[in-house]
N, C-alpha and C positions, 0 to 999 in steps of 0.2 A: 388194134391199137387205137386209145383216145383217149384225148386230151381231160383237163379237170379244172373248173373256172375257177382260179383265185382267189378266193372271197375273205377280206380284209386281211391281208397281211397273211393268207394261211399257204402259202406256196410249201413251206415247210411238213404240214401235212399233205398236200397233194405230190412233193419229190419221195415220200415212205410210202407212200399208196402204189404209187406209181412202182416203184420197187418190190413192193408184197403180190400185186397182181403180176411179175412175171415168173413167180415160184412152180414150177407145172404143176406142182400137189393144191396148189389154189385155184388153176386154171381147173384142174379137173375137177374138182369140188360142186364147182359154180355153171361147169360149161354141161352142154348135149343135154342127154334125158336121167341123168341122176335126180333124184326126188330129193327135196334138202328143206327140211323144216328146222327152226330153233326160236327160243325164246328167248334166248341169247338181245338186245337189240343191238350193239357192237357187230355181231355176226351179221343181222339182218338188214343191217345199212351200208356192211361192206357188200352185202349179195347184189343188194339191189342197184350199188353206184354200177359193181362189174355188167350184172343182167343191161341195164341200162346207159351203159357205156356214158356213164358221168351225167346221164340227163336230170337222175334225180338217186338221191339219195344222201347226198354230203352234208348238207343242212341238219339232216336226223342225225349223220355222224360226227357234225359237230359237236350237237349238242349233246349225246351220251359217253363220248371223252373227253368233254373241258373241264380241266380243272384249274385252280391256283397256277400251277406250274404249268399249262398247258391249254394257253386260252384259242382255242381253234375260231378262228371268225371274227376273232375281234384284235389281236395283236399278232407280232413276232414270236415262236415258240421254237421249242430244237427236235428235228429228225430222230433221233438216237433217243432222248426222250418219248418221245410219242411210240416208239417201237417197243422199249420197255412197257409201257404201259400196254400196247396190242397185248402181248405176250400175257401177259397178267389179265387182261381180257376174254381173250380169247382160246381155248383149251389146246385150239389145233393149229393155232398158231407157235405157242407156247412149245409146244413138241416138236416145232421145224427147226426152231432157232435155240432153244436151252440146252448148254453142257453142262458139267461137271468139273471143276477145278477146286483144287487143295493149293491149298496156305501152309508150307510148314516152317518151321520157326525151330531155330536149334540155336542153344547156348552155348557162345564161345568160347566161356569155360570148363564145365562141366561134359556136354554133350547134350544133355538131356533136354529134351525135342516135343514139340505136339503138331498134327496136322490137324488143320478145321478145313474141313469139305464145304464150300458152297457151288450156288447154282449161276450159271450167268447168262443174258442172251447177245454179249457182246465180247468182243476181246479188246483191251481198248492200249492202242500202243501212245508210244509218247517219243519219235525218234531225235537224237543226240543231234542231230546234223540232217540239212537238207537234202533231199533226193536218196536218202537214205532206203534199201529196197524193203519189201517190206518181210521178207525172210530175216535179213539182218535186224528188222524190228523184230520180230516178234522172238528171237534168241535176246536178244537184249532186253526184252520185257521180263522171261525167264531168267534172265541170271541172277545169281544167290544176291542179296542185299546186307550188308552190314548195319545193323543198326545198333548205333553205343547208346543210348540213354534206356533201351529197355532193359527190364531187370528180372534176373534168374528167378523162379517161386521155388527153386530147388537147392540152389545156394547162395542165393543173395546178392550174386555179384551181376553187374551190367555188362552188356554186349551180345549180340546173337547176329546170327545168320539168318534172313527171311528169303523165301523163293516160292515162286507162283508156278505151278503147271496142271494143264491140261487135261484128265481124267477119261471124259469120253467126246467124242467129235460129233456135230451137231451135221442133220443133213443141209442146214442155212448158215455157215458159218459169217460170222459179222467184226469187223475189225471198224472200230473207234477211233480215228485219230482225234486226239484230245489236245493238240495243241493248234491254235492258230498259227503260231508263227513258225513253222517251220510245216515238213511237205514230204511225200512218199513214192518211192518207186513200184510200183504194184504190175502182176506179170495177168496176162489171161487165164493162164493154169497156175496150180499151186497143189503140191503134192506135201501131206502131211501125215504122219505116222501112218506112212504106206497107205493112204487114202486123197483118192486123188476130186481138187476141188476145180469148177471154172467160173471164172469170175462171170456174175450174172448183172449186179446193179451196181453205180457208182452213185451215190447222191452228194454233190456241192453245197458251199457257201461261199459267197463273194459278196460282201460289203449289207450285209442282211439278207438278200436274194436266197432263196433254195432252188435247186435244178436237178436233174435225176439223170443219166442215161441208163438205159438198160435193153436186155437181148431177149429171145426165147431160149429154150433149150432144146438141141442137143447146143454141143457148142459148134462156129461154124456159121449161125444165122447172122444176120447182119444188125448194127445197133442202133437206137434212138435216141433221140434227146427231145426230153420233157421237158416242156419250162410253160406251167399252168395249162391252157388250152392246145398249144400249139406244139403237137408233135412231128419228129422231124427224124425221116430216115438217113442215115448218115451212107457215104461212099462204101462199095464195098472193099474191106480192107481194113477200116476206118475201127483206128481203137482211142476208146476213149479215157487219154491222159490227161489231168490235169492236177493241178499246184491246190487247188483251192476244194480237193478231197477232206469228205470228212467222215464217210462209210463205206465202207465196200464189203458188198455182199457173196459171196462163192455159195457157190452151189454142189453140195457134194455128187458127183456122176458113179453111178451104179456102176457095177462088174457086168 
């Protein structure tokens, strides 16, 4: 474990770093005697913070993922952004964290229906009510949607049913809470179409701040908390709840 200096407002980047380095498929990548060459420089700046345990390499990875939206080193930026963009980066990243989810859409009158297939690296809930768990989120993110002002290309008439589900389950599953103002009950484990996940990263915001904790794997090890240079082993026992969640990461556990 170690720390990641700060550097102008980029905590935000260093609580997703922080969280991708406890992925064991990243660990093993980077660690012992695997030989790992790319010309990738994204990849070669994440090698070198982990080889170098944050001594050097952030600088370089600032500067090959800033963009408009995502100015690392010099401003406030978001977690959940910056991980989209890894993903889109990075090929083997891409592979830990993207599923498959369908959009289907059916007319209230008639029936007749289309599903559009996309990709995502995130699930992103939005709960009705505080403390709400996050099972109960994510069946309420799923449920059918009435929407009246759309209109039929089959017969003319408006109203349809829209519903979002799941297709294939990522082995990084990533949940979005997307509202500030309101807050999620989230468990250590989380079993989903018979595939069972343990929660691996939590990364925060409170009042600009980003913060991360996170575990090794199997599950069982004990947790940390990141906050820029200073990391911090927590009690054993010690799970980390908090109001001011805005990612958590599951880690799907093999048979």
């Amino acid at each position: 474990m170690f720390g990641l200096r700060n550097q102008k407002g980029s905590c935000w980047v260093n609580a997703t770093l922080q969280s991708i380095f406890r992925i064991p498929e990243f660990q093993e990548k980077y660690t012992g005697d695997n030989e790992y060459t790319t010309i990738n420089p994204v990849e070669q700046s994440l090698e070198e913070i982990w080889v170098t345990k944050g001594e050097e390499g952030l600088r370089d990875f600032f500067r090959h993922i800033k963009a408009k939206n995502l100015p690392a080193g010099e401003n406030i930026g978001d977690s959940h952004e910056l991980l989209d963009a890894l993903c889109d980066k990075v090929p083997f990243l891409d592979k830990l964290f993207r599923f498959k989810a369908a959009n289907t859409v059916k007319c209230s009158n008639c029936g007749h229906g289309q599903t559009v297939t996309d990709t995502l690296t995130e699930f992103s809930i939005a709960p009705s009510k505080p403390k709400m768990t996050l099972s109960e989120s994510i069946v309420e993110s799923v449920q059918p949607v009435t929407i009246d002002d759309w209109t039929c290309e089959k017969c003319s008439k408006k109203g349809c049913v829209k519903q979002l589900l799941m297709s294939t389950f990522p082995p990084v599953l990533t949940f979005h809470l997307t509202s500030v103002d309101t807050s999620v009950s989230y468990p250590p484990m989380l079993t989903l179409n018979k595939m069972k996940y343990a929660l691996l990263s939590v990364i925060c915001l409170d009042g600009g701040y980003w913060w991360a904790y996170g575990r090794e794997m199997p599950p069982g090890k004990p947790w940390y908390e990141f906050t820029a240079i200073r990391v911090t082993e927590k009690d054993p026992g010690h799970f980390p709840l908090s109001d001011n969640v805005r990612l958590l990461m599951y880690y799907r556990l093999k048979e």
